[in-house]
C-alpha positions as CSV (number, residue, x, y, z in Angstrom):
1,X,99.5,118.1,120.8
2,X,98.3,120.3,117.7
3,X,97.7,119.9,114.4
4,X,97.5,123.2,112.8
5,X,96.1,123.7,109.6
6,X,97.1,127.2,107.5
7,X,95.5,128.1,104.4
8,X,97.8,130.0,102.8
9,X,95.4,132.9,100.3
10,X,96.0,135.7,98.1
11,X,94.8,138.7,99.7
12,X,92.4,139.5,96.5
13,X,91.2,136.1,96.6
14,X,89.8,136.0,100.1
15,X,86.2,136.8,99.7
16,X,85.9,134.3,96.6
17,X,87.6,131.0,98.3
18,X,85.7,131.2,101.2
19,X,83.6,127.5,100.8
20,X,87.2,125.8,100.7
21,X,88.4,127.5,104.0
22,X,84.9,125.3,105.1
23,X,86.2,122.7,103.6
24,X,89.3,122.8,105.1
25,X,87.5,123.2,108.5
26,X,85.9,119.8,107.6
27,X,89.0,118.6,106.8
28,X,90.8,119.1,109.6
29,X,88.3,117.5,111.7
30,X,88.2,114.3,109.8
31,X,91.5,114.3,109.9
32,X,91.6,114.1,113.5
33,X,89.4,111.7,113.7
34,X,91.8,109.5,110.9
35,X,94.8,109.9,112.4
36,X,93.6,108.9,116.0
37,X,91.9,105.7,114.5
38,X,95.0,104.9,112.3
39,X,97.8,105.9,114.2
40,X,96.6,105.9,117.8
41,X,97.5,110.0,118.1
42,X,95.2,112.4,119.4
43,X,95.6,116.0,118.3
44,X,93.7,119.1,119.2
45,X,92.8,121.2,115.5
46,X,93.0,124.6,114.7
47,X,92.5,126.1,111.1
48,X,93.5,129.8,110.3
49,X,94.0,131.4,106.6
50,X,97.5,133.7,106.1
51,X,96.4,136.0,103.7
52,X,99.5,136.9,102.0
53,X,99.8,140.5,99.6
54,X,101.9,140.8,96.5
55,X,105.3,141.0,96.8
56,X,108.3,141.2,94.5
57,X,110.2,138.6,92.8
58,X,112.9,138.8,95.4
59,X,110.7,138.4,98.4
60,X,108.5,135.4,96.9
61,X,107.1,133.3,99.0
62,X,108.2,129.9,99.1
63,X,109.4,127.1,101.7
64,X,111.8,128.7,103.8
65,X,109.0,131.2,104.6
66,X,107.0,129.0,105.8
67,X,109.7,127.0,108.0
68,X,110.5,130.5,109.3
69,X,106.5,131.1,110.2
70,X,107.0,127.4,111.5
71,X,109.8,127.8,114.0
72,X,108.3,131.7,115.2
73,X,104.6,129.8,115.9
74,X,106.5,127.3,117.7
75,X,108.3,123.6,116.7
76,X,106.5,121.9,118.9
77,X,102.8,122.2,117.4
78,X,102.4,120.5,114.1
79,X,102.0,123.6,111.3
80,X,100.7,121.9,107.6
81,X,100.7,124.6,105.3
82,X,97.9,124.8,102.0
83,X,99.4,126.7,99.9
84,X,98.7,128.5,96.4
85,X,102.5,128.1,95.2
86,X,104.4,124.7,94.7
87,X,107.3,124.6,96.4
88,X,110.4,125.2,94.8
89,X,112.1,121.7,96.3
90,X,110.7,118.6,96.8
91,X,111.3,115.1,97.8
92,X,107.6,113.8,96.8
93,X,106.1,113.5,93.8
94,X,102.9,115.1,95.0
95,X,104.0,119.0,95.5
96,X,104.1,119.0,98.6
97,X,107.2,118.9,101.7
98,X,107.4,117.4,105.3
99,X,109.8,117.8,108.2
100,X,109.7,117.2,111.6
101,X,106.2,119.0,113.0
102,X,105.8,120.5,109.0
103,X,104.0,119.5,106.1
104,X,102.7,121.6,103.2
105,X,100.8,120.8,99.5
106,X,100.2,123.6,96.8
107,X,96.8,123.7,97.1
108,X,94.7,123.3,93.7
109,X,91.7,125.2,93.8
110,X,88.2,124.4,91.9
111,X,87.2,125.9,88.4
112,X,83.5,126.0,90.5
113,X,82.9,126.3,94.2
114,X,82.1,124.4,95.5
115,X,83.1,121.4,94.5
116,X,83.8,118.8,97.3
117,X,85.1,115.9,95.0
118,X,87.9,118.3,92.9
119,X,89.1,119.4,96.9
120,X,89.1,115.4,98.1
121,X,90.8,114.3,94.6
122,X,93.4,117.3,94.3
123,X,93.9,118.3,97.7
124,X,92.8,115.6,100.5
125,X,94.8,112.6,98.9
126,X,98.0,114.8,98.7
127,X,97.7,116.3,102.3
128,X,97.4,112.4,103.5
129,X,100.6,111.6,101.6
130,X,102.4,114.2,103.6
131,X,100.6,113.7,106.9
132,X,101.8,109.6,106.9
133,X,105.3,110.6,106.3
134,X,104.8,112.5,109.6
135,X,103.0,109.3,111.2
136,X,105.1,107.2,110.2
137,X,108.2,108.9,111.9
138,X,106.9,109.5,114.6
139,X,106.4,105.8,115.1
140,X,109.7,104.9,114.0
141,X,108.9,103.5,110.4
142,X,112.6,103.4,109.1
143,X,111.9,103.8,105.5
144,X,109.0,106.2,106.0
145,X,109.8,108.2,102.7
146,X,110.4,105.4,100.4
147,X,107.6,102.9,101.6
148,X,104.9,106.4,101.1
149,X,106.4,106.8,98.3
150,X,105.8,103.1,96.8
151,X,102.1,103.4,97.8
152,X,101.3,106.6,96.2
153,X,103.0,105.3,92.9
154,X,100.3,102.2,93.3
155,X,97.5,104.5,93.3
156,X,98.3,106.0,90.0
157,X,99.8,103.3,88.3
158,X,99.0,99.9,89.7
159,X,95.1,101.2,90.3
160,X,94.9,101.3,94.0
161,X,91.9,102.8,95.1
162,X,92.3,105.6,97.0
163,X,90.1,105.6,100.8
164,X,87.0,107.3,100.8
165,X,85.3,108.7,103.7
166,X,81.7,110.6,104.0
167,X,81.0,113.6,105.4
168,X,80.5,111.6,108.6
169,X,84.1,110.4,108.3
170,X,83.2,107.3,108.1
171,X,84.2,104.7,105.6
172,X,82.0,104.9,102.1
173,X,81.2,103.7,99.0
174,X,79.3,106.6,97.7
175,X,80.4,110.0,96.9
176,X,83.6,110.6,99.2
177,X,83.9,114.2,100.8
178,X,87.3,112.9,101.8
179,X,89.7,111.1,100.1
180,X,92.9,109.3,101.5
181,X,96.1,106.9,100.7
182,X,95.5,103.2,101.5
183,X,97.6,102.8,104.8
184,X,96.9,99.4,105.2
185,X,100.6,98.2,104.1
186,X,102.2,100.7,107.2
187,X,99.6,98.6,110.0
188,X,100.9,96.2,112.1
């Protein structure tokens, strides 16, 4: 199985965002690593950028393109798109969407690169939310939505820490270079 990670960037914007498409690198490997150790699923990890040019208001980019892109690369490989626009239709709070085999955030990007914590804050937490809605039914979690949804509302009302991980994905209290949701309501 693949998890496939897209950084969606303006075509004038590639040479100055390239220490987040590192990060992302990062990222995805840690990811990897999480979702193997939380969820018992082992996926290979592949990171490209679509570098996208203007286009007119009528041909603006939005979800459906990226479902499109989705389906043409293939259903069965698990496409999570960072992208520069929000989407136009949520469900989540968070600004991002998930379907079967497809996630994507709007991806917030730093006043300064680099800047490791803004990317795990902004960026990391949200890409978790949307990666344990795909977990979660994949294992058959019936209310996989709402349950997400309750523990992502605890973390920004109720004060529930977020998980931090080092730069050797491990499990920190220092300075996180990854940040995730607390699963430990959706183990067994």
């Amino acid at each position: 199985m693949l998890l496939h990670f897209i950084f969606v960037i303006k075509e004038e914007e590639l040479d100055k965002r390239k220490s987040e498409f590192e990060y992302i690198k990062k990222m995805a490997q840690f990811y990897k690593k999480w979702i193997n150790e939380n969820f018992g699923i082992d996926y290979e990890i592949q990171c490209d950028e679509l570098i996208t040019k203007p286009r007119s208001i009528l041909q603006k980019l939005d979800t459906h393109t990226l479902v499109r892109d989705h389906e043409q690369r293939g259903k069965d490989t698990y496409h999570f798109y960072l992208t520069h626009f929000k989407p136009l239709w949520t469900d989540c709070t968070c600004e991002g969407y998930h379907a079967e085999n497809f996630g994507m955030i709007f991806w917030q990007k730093p006043k300064e690169s680099p800047d490791d914590l803004f990317l795990a804050e902004k960026n990391c937490t949200t890409i978790s939310h949307e990666i344990v809605h795909e977990m979660l039914r994949i294992k058959g979690h019936k209310k996989y939505i709402h349950d997400v949804h309750d523990v992502w509302t605890k973390h920004f009302f109720d004060q529930l820490e977020f998980q931090q991980y080092g730069e050797d994905f491990e499990s920190t209290e220092g300075k996180p270079m990854f940040l995730t949701m607390d699963i430990s309501k959706f183990k067994n």
